[in-house]
BAMAR-698452 format. One line per 3 residues: for each residue x, y, z of C-alpha. Coordinates in nm, 4 decimals. Each point is the difference from the previous one (the first is absolute). Example, Ala and Ser with C-alpha at 12.3 -4.5 7.8 and 13.67 -1.06 7.14 Angstrom:
<recs>
1.2300/-0.4500/0.7800 ~ 0.1370/0.3440/-0.0660
</recs>
This chain:
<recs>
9.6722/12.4381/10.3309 ~ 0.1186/-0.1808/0.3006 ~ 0.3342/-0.1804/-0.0225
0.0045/-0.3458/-0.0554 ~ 0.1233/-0.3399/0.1593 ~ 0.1223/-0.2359/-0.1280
0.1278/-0.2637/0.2361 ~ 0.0612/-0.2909/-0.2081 ~ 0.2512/0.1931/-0.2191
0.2844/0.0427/0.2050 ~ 0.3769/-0.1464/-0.0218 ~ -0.0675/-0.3531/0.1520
0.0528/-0.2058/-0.2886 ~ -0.2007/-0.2605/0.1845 ~ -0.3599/0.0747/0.0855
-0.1781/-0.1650/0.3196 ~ -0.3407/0.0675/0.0490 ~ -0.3004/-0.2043/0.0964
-0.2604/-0.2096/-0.1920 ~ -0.3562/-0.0921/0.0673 ~ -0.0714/0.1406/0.3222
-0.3038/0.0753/-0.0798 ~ -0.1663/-0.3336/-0.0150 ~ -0.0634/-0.2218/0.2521
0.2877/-0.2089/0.0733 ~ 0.2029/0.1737/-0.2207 ~ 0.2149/-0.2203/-0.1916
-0.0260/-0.3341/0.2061 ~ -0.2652/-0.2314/-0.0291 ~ 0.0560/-0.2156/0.3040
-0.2393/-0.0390/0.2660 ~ 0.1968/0.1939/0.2650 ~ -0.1417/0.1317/0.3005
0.2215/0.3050/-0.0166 ~ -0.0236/0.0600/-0.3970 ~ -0.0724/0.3888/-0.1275
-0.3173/0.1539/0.1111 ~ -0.0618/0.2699/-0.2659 ~ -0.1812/0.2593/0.2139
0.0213/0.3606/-0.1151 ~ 0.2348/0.0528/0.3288 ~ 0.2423/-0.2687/-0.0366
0.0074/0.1412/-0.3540 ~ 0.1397/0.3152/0.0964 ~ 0.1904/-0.1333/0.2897
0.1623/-0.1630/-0.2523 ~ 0.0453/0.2725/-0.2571 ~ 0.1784/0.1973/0.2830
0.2012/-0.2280/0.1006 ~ 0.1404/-0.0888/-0.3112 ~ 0.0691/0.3830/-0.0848
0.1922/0.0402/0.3241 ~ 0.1669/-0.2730/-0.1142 ~ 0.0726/0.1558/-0.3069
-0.1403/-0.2928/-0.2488 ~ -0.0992/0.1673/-0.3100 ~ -0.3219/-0.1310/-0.1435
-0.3142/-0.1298/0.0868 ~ -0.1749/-0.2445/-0.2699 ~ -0.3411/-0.1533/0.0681
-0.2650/-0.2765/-0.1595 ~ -0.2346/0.0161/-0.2018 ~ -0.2574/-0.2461/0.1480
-0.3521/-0.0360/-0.0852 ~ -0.0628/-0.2827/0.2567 ~ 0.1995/-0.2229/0.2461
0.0621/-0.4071/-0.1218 ~ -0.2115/-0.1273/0.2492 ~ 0.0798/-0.2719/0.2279
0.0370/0.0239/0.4076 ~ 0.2208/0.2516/-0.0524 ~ -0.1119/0.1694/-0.2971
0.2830/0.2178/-0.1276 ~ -0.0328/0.3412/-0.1137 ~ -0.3765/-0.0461/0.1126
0.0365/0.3716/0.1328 ~ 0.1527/0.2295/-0.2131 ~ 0.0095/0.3970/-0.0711
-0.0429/0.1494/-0.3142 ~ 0.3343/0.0639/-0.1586 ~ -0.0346/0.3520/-0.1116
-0.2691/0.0890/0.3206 ~ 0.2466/-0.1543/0.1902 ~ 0.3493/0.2097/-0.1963
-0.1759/0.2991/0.0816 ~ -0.0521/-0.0749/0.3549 ~ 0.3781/-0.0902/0.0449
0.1048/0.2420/-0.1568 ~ -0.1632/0.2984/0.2080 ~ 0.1216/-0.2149/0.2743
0.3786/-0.0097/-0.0897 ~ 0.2390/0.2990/-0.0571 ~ 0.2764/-0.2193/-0.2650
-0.1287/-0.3209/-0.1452 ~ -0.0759/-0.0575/-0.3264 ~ -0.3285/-0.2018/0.0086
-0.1095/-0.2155/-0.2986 ~ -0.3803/-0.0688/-0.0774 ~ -0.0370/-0.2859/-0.2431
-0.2804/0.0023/-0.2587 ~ -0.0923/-0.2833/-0.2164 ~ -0.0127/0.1767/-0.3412
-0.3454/-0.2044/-0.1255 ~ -0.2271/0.1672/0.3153 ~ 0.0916/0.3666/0.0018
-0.0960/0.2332/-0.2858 ~ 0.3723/0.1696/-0.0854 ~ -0.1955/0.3594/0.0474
-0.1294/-0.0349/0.2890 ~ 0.3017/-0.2109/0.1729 ~ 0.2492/0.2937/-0.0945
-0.2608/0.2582/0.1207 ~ -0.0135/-0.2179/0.3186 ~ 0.4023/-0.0737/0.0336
0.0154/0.4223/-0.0690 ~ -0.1889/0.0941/0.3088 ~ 0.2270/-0.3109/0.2080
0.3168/0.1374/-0.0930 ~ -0.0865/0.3245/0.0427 ~ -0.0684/-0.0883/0.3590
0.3328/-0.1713/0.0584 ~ 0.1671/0.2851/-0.1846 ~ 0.1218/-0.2206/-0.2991
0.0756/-0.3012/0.2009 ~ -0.2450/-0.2538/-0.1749 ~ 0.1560/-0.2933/-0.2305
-0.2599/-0.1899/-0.2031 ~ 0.0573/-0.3883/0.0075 ~ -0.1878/-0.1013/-0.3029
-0.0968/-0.3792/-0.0704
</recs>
C-alpha cells in the first residue's frame, strides 16, 4: 500500500487553508471587475501556490447554482468531489476537502466515490459534510 499524506495533520496548531475557490467569485459577492474566475487553471494555479506556500487545506462549495444578479455569484462552480480529485492529483501535500450535502448522496455510493478520491491523493481527502 502506498504511504500516505496527510498534510493537514502536522504541528501548526493553527490551520490556513483556502475556501471556495471553486465557485465563481469565490467568497465575495461584489461586482468587481477583478473578482475570482474559477477556471480549471486558475484552480490549480492556485492549489500550487498555496502548497508552496505551505497553507494546509483546501475546502470548497457546494453550489448547485449561482444567486443571480449582474454578477451572479457562484454562477460557475466545480463539483466538489470531481473537483477534490482533480486537486488532489494536482498537488503533492494538501489536504483537500470535498463537501457533500448529506440529503443528495446515497452514503454507499458517496464513500465508494470519496474511496477512489483519496486513494488518488494518497489519503489526503477531508470530507466537509453539511
Amino acid at each position: 500500500m502506498s504511504k500516505r499524506h496527510t498534510g493537514i495533520v502536522n504541528g501548526n496548531a493553527l490551520k490556513l487553508g483556502v475556501f471556495g475557490a471553486n465557485c465563481s467569485s469565490g467568497r465575495t459577492y461584489a461586482a468587481l471587475p477583478e473578482s475570482w474566475h474559477a477556471s480549471w487553471d486558475n484552480n490549480v494555479k492556485l492549489a500550487t501556490l498555496a502548497e508552496g506556500l505551505g497553507l494546509e487545506c483546501l475546502v470548497p462549495i457546494a453550489r448547485w447554482k449561482g444567486y443571480g444578479g449582474g454578477s451572479n455569484p457562484n454562477g460557475c462552480s466545480f463539483e466538489s468531489l470531481a473537483w477534490a480529485a482533480g486537486m488532489l492529483a494536482a498537488t503533492q501535500r494538501l489536504t483537500v476537502f470535498c463537501t457533500m450535502h448529506v440529503p443528495l448522496h446515497h452514503p454507499l455510493v458517496a464513500a465508494k466515490q470519496m474511496a477512489t478520491v483519496d486513494h488518488i491523493g494518497a489519503g489526503r481527502l477531508g470530507v466537509n459534510i453539511v
